[in-house]
C-alpha positions in Angstrom: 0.0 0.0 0.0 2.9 2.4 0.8 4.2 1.9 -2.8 0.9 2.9 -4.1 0.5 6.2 -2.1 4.5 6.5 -3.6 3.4 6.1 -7.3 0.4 8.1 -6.8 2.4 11.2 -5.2 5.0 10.8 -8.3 2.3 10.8 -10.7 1.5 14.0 -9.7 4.1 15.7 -8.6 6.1 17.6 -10.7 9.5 18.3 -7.9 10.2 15.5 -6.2 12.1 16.4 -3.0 14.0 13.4 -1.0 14.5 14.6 2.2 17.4 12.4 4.0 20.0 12.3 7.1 23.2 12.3 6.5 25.4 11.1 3.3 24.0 8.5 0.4 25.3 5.2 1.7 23.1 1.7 1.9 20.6 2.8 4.4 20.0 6.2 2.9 19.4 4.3 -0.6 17.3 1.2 1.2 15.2 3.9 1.9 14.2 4.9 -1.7 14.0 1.0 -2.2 10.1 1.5 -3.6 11.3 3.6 -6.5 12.1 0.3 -8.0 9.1 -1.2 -7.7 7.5 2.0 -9.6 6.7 0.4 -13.0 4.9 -2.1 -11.4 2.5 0.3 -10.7 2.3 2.9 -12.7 1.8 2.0 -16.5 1.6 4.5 -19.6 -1.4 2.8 -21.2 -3.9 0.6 -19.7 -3.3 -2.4 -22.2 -1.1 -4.6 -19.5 -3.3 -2.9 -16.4 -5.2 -6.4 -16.0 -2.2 -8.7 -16.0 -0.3 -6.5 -13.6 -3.4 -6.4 -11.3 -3.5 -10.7 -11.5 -0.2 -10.6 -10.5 -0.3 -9.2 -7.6 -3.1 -10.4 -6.3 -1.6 -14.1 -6.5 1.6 -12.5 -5.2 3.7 -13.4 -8.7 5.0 -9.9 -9.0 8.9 -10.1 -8.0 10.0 -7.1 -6.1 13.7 -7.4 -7.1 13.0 -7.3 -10.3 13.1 -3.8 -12.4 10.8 -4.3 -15.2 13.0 -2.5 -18.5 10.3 -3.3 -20.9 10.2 -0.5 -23.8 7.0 1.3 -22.6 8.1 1.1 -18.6 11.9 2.9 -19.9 9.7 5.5 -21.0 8.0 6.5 -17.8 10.6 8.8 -17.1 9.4 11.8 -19.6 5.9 11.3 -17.1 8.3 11.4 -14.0 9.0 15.0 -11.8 12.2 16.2 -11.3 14.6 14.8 -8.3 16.0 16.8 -5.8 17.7 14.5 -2.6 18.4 16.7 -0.2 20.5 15.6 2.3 21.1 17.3 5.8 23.8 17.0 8.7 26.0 16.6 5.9 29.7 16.2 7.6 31.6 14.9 4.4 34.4 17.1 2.6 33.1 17.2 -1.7 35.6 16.1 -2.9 36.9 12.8 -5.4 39.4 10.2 -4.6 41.8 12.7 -6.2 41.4 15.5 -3.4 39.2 17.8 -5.9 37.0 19.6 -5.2 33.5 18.2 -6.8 29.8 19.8 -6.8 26.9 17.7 -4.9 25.0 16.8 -8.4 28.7 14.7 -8.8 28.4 13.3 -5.1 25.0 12.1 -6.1 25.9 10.4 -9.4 29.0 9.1 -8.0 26.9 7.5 -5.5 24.5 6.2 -8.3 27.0 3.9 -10.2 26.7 0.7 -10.5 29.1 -1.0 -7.5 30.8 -4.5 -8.4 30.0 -7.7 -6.8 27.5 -10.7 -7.5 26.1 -11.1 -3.4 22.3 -10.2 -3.4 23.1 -7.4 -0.9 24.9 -5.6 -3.9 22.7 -6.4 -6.7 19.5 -5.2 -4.8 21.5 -2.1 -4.1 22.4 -1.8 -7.9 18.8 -2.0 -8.9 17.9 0.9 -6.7 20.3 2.7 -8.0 19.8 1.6 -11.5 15.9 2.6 -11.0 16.8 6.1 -9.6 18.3 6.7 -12.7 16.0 5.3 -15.1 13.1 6.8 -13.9 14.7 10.2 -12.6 16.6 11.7 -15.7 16.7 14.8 -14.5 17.5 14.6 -11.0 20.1 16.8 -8.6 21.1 17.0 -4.9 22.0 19.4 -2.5 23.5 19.3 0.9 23.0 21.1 4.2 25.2 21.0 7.2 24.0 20.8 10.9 22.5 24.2 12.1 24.7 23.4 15.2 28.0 22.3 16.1 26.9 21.3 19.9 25.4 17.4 20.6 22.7 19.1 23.1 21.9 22.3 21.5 20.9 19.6 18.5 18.4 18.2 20.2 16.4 21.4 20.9 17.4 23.1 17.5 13.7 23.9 17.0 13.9 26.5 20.0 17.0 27.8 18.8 16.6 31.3 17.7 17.5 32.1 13.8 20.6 33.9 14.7 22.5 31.7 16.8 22.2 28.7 14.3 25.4 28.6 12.2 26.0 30.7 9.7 26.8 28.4 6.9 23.5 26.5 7.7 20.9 29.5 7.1 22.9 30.7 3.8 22.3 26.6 2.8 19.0 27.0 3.7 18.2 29.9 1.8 20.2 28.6 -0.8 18.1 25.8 -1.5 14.9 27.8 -0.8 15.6 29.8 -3.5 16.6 26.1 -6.1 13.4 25.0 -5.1 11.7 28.3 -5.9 13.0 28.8 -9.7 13.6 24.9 -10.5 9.8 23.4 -9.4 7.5 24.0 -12.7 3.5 23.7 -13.0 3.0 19.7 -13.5 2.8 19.2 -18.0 1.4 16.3 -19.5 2.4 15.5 -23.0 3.5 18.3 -23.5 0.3 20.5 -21.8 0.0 22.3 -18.8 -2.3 21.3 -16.0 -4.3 23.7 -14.2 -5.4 23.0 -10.5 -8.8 21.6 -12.2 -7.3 20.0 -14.8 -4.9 17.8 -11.8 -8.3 16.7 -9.8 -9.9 15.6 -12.6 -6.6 13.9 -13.9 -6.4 11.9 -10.3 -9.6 10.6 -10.4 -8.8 7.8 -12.5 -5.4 7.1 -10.8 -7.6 7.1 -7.3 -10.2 4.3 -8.8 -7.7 2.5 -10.2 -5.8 2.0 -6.8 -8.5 1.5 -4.8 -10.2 -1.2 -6.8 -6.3 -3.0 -7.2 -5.4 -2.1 -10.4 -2.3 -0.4 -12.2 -3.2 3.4 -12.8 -2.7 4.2 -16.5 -1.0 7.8 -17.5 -3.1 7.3 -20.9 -6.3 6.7 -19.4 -6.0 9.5 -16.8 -5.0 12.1 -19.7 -8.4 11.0 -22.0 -10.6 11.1 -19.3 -9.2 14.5 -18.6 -10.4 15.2 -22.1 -13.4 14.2 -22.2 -14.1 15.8 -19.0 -12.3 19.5 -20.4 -13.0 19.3 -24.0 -17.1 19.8 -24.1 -15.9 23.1 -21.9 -14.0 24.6 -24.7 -16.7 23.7 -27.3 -19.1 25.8 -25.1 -16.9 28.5 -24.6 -16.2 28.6 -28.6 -19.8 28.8 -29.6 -20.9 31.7 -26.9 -17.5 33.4 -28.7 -18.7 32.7 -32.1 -21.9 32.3 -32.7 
């Protein structure tokens, strides 16, 4: 069910923001484990909708497994943007060569394929392999602790503005201002939605979850139609006739 609710938020969303402690090691990408499992429920056109639905139900679907058929590779253009954002960062950017490198590098680095054959490894690999399928455009940012002392951590939130570090607010306003001029209005082939247009497009994705089957981009965007395009005939014929 938590997978659902994830495909359902990323259907709509159009700036995905990843909000994580600490550096991108095993746990932090454990965490993001149900982005793999992401074309198992979310399908561009309704055709396989039934099948995947069967599946499921008599508990065939294989959660290791990234489906790379050709219409599941091309989720991505239907996919937001990635921000992971990770706070309390303590590590030094830089490669094994002591340069200096930028946190979208961090994040890729982290997103490369690691060697080995154990399944510990290869399950990692396929999350990594799915953040990068599905997420083309994707970028990270970091944020250091807004304190230096253990105890004044653990009451941060009563911490006035102007005693937190330095370095922390300018990171914070930083990314407040990324967030501000890189989230866009959510498009669907190629159209804008308005706030109508986005309830009407989740009404299918919301019947299709709650009666077990595989929410279809397709289907959402022609119902969308048919709900929208009887309101533009009207408005043309008070226009011109």
């Amino acid at each position: 069910y938590v997978t659902k609710i994830f495909a359902f938020a990323v259907l709509l969303s159009s700036y995905f923001i990843f909000n994580s402690f600490g550096v991108i090691d095993e746990g932090a990408l454990y965490k993001l484990s149900l982005v793999s499992n992401l074309s198992k429920h979310i399908q561009i056109s309704s055709n396989k909708a039934d099948a995947g639905s069967a599946d499921a139900k008599k508990g065939k679907s294989k959660a290791k497994e990234i489906d790379t058929t050709p219409e599941n590779s091309q989720l991505s253009t239907f996919f937001p943007s990635f921000m992971w954002l990770l706070r309390d960062f303590t590590l030094d950017l830089v490669d094994q060569d002591n340069r200096a490198i930028t946190p979208k590098q961090y994040l890729e680095e982290a997103l490369l394929q690691k060697p080995g054959n154990t399944e510990r490894i290869k399950e990692k690999n396929q999350i990594r392999q799915a953040i990068t399928d599905f997420f083309r455009d994707r970028e990270c940012f970091t944020i250091v602790r807004p304190v230096n002392d253990e105890k004044a951590l653990r009451t941060v939130d009563q911490i006035p503005a102007d005693k937190l570090r330095p370095e922390f607010m300018k990171q914070v306003n930083d990314f407040k201002q990324k967030v501000l001029w890189s989230t866009r209005p959510k498009t669907l082939f190629g159209k804008t939605l308005s706030g109508e247009g986005l309830v009407i497009f989740c009404k299918p994705y919301v019947n299709a979850i709650n009666h077990g089957a595989v929410p279809s981009i397709r289907n959402a965007w022609e119902n969308l139609g048919l709900v929208e395009n009887p309101k533009i005939l009207k408005a043309c014929v008070r226009v011109y006739i």
